[in-house]
C-alpha positions, 0 to 999 in steps of 0.5 A: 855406114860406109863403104870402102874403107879408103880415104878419098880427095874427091869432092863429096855430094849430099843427096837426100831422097837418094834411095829412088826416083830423081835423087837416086838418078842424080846419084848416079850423075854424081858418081860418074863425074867421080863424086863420092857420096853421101845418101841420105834417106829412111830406107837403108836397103835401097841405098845399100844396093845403090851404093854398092853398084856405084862402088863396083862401076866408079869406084865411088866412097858412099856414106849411108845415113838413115835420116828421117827429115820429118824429125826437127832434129834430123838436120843437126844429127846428120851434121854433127855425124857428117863432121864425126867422120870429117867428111867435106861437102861440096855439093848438096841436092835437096830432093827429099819429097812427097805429096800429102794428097787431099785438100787442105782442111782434110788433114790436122795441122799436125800432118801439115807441119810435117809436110813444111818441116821435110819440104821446106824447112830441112832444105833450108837448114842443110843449106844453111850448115854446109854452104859456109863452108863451099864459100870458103872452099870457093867451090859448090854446087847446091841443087834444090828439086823444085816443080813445075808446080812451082811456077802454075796457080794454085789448084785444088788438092796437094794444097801446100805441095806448090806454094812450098816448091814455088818457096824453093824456087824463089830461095834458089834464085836468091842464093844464086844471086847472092853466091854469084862471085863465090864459086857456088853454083846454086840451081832449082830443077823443075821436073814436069811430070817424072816416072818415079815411084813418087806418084805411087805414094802419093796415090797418083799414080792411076791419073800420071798413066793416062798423059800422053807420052810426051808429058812424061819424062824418066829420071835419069834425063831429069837428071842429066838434065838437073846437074848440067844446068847447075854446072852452068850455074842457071838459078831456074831450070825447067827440064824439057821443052814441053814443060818449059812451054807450060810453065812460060804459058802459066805465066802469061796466061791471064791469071784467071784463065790460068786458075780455072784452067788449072782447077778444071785439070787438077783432079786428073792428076792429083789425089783430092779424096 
């Protein structure tokens, strides 16, 4: 689906997860640096809604794709419908995310799987199919959404949700280093603890209302933050002084103190039943 019929020369972001939270907000960054879009998610109706508010403030050109990354195939079918429509991406943002709540052995391996296949391995395929192209075009920018999580010890519950964005991480800061002379800039965003409707899916939502305010942070400045950071091309980016002190103390904490400490806290604002 898309809207406004017209042809359109500006350059083109992907976002997946686009129908709320930090990936609809990076929408709205996009849109008012002059991209059109192409919004990815598995609910439509938000995307629409958004679509046509971008449309009506910026003029902005929106391709809407229901997209379901749990699927294996899902990366290959919004590529195949991405080149029926000859549309040329210079810009990618991986937002697409949840948290599978519980500890590790209360969830079949079924459920795990799942979890990789959207966290992980779909990131790394739509990099994979549309960075050649930013290098030929010697222009890109790639944003994969990360966590603060990503540079704390492992804690008890979510089990996989940290090792996977401490993997985006680390892909992140190679890309980067690879593409460096390419024109392509290549950014993780690590948001702390950000008011989406994120921790009302993942049932976290009782213990992310108890942090003082100055934990918390909305969407749009993540945002703002996020796309700036990647238009300097920094490889890692912790939004907010609050986090980055967190994720500096995580990483001279010695470690044993830094895993007690995170194991003591978790329960706080992580669904481990």
């Amino acid at each position: 689906m898309t809207l406004n019929n017209s042809q359109s020369k500006k350059n083109i972001c992907l976002i997946t997860g686009a129908s709320a939270g930090i990936g609809k907000a990076i929408a709205i960054v996009y849109a008012e640096m002059g991209w059109d879009l192409i919004l990815t998610a598995r609910r439509t109706k938000p995307m629409i809604e958004l679509a046509e508010e971008l449309e009506r403030k910026y003029g902005t050109i929106s391709h809407i794709f229901e997209v379901d990354f749990f699927e294996k195939s899902a990366t290959q079918k919004l590529f195949k419908n991405i080149k029926a429509k000859n549309l040329k991406v210079s810009g990618l943002v991986n937002n697409a995310g949840y948290g599978h709540p519980g500890v590790f052995l209360d969830s079949g391996w079924k459920d795990h799987e799942k979890f990789i296949q959207l966290m992980m391995t779909a990131p790394c395929e739509l990099v994979r199919m549309l960075a050649p192209e930013m290098v030929d075009n010697e222009f890109g920018r790639i944003i994969n959404v990360a966590s603060l999580a990503g540079h704390m010890p492992g804690s008890k519950g979510h089990t996989l949700y940290a090792g996977v964005k401490s993997f985006l991480i680390k892909f992140s800061e190679s890309l980067n280093a690879e593409l460096s002379d390419s024109g392509v800039n290549v950014s993780a965003l690590c948001p702390g603890f950000t008011l989406t409707e994120f921790h009302d899916v993942n049932g976290t939502r009782e213990g992310i209302n108890k942090l003082p305010s100055f934990m918390l942070m909305d969407a749009d400045t993540c945002a703002r933050l996020g796309v700036k950071a990647c238009e300097n091309n920094h490889a890692v980016y912790v939004s907010g002084k609050v986090n980055k002190f967190i994720s500096v103390l995580g990483r001279v904490l010695p470690n044993k103190l830094a895993q007690k400490l995170m194991s003591k806290n978790s329960q706080r604002y992580r669904k481990i039943n």
